[in-house]
C-alpha positions in Angstrom: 31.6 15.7 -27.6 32.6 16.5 -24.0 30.1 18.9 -23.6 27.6 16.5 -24.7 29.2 14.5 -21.9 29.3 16.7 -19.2 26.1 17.8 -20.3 25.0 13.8 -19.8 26.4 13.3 -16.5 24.8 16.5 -15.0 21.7 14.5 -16.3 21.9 11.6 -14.2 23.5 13.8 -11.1 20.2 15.3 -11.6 17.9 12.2 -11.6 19.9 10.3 -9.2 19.9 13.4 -6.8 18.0 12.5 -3.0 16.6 16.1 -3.4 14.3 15.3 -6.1 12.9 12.4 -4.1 12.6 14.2 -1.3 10.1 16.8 -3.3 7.7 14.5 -5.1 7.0 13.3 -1.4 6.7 16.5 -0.2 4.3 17.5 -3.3 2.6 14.3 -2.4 2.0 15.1 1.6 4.8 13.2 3.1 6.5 15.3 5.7 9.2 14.7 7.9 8.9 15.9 11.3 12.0 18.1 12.7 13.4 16.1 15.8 16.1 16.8 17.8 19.8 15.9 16.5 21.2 12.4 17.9 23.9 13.1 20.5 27.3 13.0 18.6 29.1 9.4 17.6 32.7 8.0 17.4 34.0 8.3 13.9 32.4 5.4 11.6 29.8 4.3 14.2 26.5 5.0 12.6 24.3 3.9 16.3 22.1 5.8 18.0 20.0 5.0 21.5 16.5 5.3 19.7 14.9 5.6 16.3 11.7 8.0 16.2 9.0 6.1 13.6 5.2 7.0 12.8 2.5 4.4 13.9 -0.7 3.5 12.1 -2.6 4.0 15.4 -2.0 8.2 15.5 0.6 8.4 18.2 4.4 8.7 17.8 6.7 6.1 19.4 10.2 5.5 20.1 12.3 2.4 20.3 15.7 1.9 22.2 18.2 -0.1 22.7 21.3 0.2 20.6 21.1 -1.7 17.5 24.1 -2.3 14.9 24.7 -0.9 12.0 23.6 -2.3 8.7 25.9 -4.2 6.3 25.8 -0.8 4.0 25.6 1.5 6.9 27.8 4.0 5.6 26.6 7.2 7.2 24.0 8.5 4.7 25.9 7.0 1.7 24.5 3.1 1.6 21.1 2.3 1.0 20.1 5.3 2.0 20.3 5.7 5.8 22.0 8.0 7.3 23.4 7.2 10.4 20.3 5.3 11.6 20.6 1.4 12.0 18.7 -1.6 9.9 18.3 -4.0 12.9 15.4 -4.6 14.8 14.0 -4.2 17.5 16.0 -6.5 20.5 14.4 -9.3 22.3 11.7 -8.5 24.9 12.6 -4.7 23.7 8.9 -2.8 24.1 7.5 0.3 21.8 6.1 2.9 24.1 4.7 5.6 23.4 6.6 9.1 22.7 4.3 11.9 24.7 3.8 15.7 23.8 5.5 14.7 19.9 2.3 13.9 18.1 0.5 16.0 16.5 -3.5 15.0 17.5 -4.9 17.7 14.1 -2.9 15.7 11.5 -2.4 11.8 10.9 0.3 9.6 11.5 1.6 7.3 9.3 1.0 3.7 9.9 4.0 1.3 10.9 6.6 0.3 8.5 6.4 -3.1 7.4 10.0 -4.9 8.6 12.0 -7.2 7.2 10.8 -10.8 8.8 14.6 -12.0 8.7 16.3 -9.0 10.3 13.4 -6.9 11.7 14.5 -3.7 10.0 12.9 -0.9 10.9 14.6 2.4 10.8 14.3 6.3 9.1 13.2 9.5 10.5 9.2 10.1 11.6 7.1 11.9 9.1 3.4 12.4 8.7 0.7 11.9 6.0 -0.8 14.4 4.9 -3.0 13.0 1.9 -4.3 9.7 2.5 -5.9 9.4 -0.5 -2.4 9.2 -1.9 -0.6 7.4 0.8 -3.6 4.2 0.4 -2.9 5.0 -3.5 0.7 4.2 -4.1 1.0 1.7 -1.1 -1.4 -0.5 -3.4 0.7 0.4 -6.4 3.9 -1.0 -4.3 1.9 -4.0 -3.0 1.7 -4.9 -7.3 5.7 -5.8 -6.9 5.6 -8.0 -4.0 4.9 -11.6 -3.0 1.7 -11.2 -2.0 0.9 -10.0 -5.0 2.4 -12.3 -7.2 1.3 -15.3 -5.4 -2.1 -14.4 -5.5 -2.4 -12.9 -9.0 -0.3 -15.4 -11.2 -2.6 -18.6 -9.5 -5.5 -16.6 -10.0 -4.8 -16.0 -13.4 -3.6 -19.5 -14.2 -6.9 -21.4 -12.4 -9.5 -18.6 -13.8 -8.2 -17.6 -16.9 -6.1 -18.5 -19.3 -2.9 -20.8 -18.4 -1.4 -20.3 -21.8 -0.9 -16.9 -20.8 0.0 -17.6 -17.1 2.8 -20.1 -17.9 4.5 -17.5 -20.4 3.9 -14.5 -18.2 6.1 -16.2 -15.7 8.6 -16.9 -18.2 9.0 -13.3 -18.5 8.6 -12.3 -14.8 11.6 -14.7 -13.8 13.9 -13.4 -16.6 13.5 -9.7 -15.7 13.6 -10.0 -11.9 16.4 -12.3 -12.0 18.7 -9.6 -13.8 17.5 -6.5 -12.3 18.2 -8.2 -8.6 21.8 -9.6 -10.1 22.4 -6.0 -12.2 21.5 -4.3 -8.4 24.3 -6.7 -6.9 26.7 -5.5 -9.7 26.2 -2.1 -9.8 26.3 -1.7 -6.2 24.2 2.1 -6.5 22.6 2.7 -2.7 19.1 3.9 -2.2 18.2 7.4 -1.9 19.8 9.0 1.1 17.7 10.0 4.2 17.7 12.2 5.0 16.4 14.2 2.7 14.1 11.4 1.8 11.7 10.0 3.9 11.4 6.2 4.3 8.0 5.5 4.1 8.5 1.9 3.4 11.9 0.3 4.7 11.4 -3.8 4.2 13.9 -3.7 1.1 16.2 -1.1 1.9 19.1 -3.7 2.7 19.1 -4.3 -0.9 21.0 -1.6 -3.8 18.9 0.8 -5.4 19.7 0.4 -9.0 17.9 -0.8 -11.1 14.2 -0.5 -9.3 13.0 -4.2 -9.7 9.4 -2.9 -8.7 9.4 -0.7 -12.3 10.8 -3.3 -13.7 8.1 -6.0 -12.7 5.4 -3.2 -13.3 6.7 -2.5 -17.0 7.0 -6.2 -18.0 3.8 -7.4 -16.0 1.4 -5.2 -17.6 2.6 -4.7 -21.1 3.3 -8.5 -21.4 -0.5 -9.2 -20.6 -1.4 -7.0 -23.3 1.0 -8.3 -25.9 0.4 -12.0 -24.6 -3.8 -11.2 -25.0 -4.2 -8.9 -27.7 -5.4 -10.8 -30.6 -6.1 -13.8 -28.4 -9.1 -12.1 -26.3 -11.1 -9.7 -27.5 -11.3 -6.6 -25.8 -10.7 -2.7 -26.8 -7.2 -1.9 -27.8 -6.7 1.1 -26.4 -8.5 -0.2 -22.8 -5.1 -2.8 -22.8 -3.1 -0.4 -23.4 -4.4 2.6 -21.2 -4.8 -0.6 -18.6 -0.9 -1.6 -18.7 0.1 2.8 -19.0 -1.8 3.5 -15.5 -0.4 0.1 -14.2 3.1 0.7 -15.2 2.7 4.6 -14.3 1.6 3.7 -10.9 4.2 1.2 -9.7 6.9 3.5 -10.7 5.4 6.5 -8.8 4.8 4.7 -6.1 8.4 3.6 -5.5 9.3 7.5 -5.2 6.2 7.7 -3.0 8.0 5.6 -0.9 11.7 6.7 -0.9 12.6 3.4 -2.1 14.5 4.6 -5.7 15.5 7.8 -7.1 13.9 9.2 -10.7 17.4 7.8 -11.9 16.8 4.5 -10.5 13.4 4.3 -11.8 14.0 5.4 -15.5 16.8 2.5 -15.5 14.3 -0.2 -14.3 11.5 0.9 -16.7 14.3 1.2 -19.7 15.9 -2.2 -18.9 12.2 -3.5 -18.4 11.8 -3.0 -22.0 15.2 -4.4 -23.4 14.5 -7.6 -21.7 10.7 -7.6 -23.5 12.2 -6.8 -26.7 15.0 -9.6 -26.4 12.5 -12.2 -24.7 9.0 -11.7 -26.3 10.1 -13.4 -29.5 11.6 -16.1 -28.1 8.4 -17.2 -25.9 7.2 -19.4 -28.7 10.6 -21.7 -28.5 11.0 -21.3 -24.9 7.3 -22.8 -23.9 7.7 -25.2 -26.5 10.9 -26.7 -25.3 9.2 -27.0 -22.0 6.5 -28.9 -23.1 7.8 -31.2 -25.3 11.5 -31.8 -25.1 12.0 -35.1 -23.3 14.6 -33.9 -21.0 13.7 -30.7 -20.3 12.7 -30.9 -16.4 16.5 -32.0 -16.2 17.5 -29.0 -17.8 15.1 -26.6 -16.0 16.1 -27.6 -12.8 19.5 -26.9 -13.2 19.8 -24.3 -15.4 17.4 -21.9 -12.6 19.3 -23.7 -9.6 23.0 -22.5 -11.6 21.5 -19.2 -12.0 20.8 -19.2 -8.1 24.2 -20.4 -7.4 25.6 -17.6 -9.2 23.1 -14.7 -7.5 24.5 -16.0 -4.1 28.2 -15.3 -5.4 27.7 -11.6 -5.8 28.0 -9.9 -2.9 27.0 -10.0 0.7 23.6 -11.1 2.4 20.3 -9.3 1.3 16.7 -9.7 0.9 17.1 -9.6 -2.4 19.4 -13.3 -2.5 16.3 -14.9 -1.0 13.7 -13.6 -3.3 15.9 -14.2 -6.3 16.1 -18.0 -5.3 12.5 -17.3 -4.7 12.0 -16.1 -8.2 13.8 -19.2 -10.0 12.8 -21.9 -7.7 8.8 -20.7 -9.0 9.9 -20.4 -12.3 11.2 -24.0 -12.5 8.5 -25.3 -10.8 5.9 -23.6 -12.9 8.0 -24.7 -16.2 8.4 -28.4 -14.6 4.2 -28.6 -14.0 3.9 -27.3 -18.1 5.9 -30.0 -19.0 4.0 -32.9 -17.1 0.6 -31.0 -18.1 1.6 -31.6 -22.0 2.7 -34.8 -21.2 -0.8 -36.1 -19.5 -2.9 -34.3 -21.5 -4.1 -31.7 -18.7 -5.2 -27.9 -19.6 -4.7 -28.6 -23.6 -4.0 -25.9 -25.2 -7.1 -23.7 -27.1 -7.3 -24.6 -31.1 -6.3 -21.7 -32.8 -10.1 -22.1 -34.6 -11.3 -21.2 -31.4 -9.2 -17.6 -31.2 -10.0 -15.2 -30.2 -12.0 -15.6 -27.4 -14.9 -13.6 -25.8 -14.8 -12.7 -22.4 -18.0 -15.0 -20.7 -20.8 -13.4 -19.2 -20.9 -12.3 -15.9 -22.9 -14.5 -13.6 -23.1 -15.8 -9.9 -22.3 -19.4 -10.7 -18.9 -17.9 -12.5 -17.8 -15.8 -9.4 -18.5 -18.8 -6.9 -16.7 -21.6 -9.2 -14.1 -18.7 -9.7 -13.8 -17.7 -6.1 -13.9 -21.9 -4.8 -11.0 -22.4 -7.1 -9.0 -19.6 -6.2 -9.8 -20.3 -2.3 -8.8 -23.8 -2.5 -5.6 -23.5 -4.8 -4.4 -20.9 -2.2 -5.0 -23.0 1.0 -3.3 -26.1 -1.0 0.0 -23.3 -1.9 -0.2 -22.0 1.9 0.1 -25.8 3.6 2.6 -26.5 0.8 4.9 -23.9 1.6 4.5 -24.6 5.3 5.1 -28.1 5.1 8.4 -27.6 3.1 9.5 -24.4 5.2 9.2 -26.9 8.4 11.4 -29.4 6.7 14.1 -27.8 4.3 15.2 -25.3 6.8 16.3 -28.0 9.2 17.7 -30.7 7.3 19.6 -27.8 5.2 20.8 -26.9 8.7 21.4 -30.5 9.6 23.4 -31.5 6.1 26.1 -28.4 6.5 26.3 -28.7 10.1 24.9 -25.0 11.0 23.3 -24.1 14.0 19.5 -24.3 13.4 18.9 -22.2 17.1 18.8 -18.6 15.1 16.1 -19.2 12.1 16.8 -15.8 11.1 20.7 -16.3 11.4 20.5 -19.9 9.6 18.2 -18.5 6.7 21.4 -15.9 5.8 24.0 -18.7 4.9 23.8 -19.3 1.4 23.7 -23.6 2.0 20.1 -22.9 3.8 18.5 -20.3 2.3 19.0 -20.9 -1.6 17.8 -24.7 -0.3 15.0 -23.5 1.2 13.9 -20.8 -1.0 14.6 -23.3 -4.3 12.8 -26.2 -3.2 10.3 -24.7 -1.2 8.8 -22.3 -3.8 9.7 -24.8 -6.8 7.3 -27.4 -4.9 4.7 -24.2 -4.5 5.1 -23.9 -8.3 4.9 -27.2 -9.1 1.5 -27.5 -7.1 0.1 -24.4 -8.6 0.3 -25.6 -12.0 -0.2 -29.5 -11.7 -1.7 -30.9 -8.4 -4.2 -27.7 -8.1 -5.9 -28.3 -11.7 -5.4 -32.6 -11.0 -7.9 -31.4 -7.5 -10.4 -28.9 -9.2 -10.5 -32.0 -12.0 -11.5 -34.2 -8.5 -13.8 -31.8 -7.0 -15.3 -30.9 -10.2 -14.4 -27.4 -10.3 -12.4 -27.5 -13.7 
């Protein structure tokens, strides 16, 4: 039995190991380019006077200015980063350009997306090698972020089939609510770097374990398929191949990226499909409390915003407290617009005389009606969440007395941003589900 053990635990050494990150990238043509060591730091103090990064335009560029250390900067043993900072760039700071360190034969990567609350930006330089791959797994990391989500779930919702939608995002909230809380409790950091590279660096305040994005990219996909199977018709083995590659892809990509180890990625997939097996079932009674039990808006409402409340307790400020209050505030918003749907008769649901159905012919009238609905819901969700950004931020500021001068600063204390995020992206919800399909009734676009 304690061979077994040991046996185990070299296992997940194994996975968890940096090392085996750090080859996938390098089988994948991610290279880091050898630079110069920083000069040497007083114990603890993980600083340096400039970070080299790659550029999208070709050339190589350096910032300065001394930036402070992030709040897991532990010297190569917190999310990752070794001895490099997670601030941004300082005000009126300027990126100029490095000379005589690029290579002009091979390309450069492009910038690093930052973090828009605390500009992080960080890691050592590296070049792209393949950019076939590089374009292929950025899309498959793009399929577990917000733009993603707030442009696929609409679209399915407006275009397809709402019955679907509504208990999709059922799903989606449940499993990216615990995989951000199970990160906060589990406390693993990213993969360090280096060896790894960090090609993409916008959540690498957060922990590392379980990888949310193979979570959302096992339950996503394979909850289509068992949510339409039987309900459209289409080819079996096309749904599942479909939600495989899907799945597949998201998962490689957040290697691709140096975001998660193998170990980290295994977990999210495994715990993925735990939450499936315990949730799936209960779908039926879950919609159908939100639709027809008379208090259940009440209930929604403050069973996500409890859940939020508790999220914020866990541990210190990251970018993943905002998107979980993110996560729940849509989730009650979506379930709140279900509820007044049933309620005034708006998108009934289909007969089940009418199952399954076909999918409808091709034809320019179906793209433009398709594409006018999806361009209008969006603008509606964009001036929504501008028009509640502008006003929760400050009178969340106003209420607990907290300077409102430093968005950025402001949006870190718990009494703004789970206010802001909650209400803001509940309202988006809301619209999505409700006031969008009330308007395409209006317009005659239903």
């Amino acid at each position: 039995m304690r061979l077994k053990a040991d046996g185990w635990r070299r296992l997940f050494r194994y996975l968890n190991h940096p090392d085996q990150v750090a080859r996938f990238q390098q089988l994948c043509g991610v290279q880091p380019v050898r630079t110069a060591p920083p000069p040497p730091q007083a114990n603890g103090d993980c600083r340096r006077s400039a970070v080299v990064t790659g550029n999208r335009s070709g050339a190589t560029h350096r910032r300065g200015g001394d930036q402070p250390p992030s709040r897991h900067s532990d010297c190569g043993k917190k999310n990752g980063v070794a001895c490099l900072p997670s601030g941004g760039d300082t005000p009126g700071s300027k990126v100029e350009e490095d000379e005589g360190a690029a290579d002009p034969t091979t390309e450069k990567k492009k910038p690093r997306r930052r973090n828009s609350l605390n500009e992080e930006a960080g890691g050592t330089e590296f070049i792209i090698q393949n950019r076939l791959l590089y374009y292929l797994f950025s899309f498959g990391t793009e399929l577990g972020n917000e733009l993603f989500y707030i442009t696929f779930f609409p679209f399915w919702l407006w275009n397809i089939d709402p019955y679907v939608g509504r208990r999709l995002i059922v799903i989606w909230v449940w499993v990216m609510y615990l995989g951000q809380c199970t990160k906060d409790i589990i406390r693993w950091p990213r993969p360090r770097s280096p060896p790894v590279v960090k090609v993409e660096i916008f959540y690498d305040s957060e922990y590392g374990m379980p990888s949310t994005h193979a979570m959302s990219g096992t339950a996503i996909p394979f909850s289509l398929f068992f949510l339409t199977v039987g309900r459209w018709q289409y080819p079996y083995a096309f749904g599942l191949l479909l939600a495989s590659s899907w799945c597949i892809l998201v998962c490689m990509s957040r290697l691709y990226m140096g975001m998660h180890s193998v170990l980290d990625v295994i977990a999210g997939v495994l715990y993925s499909i735990l939450i499936l097996v315990i949730f799936h079932p209960a779908l039926d009674i879950i919609d159908n409390f939100n639709l027809t039990y008379k208090y259940a808006p009440l209930f929604i409402i403050s069973l996500h915003l409890g859940m939020g409340l508790f999220s914020f307790t866990l541990d210190t400020w990251s970018t993943s407290r905002g998107d979980t209050a993110e996560i729940l505030g849509t989730g009650a918003g979506i379930a709140c617009a279900s509820h007044f749907n049933h309620m005034f008769g708006m998108l009934p649901d289909a007969p089940l005389e009418a199952l399954p159905f076909s999918p409808p012919v091709i034809s320019v009238n179906l793209i433009t009606r398709a594409f006018l609905r999806f361009a209008v819901g969006v603008i509606v969700l964009l001036l929504t969440r501008a028009v509640l950004k502008a006003c929760t931020i400050p009178l969340a500021c106003k209420i607990f007395r907290i300077p409102c001068t430093d968005i950025r600063q402001a949006r870190k204390r718990m009494e703004v941003e789970l206010p802001y995020r909650y209400m803001t992206y509940g309202m988006v919800g809301f619209v999505a589900l409700f006031l969008v399909p009330s308007l395409f009734n209006y317009l005659n676009l239903s």
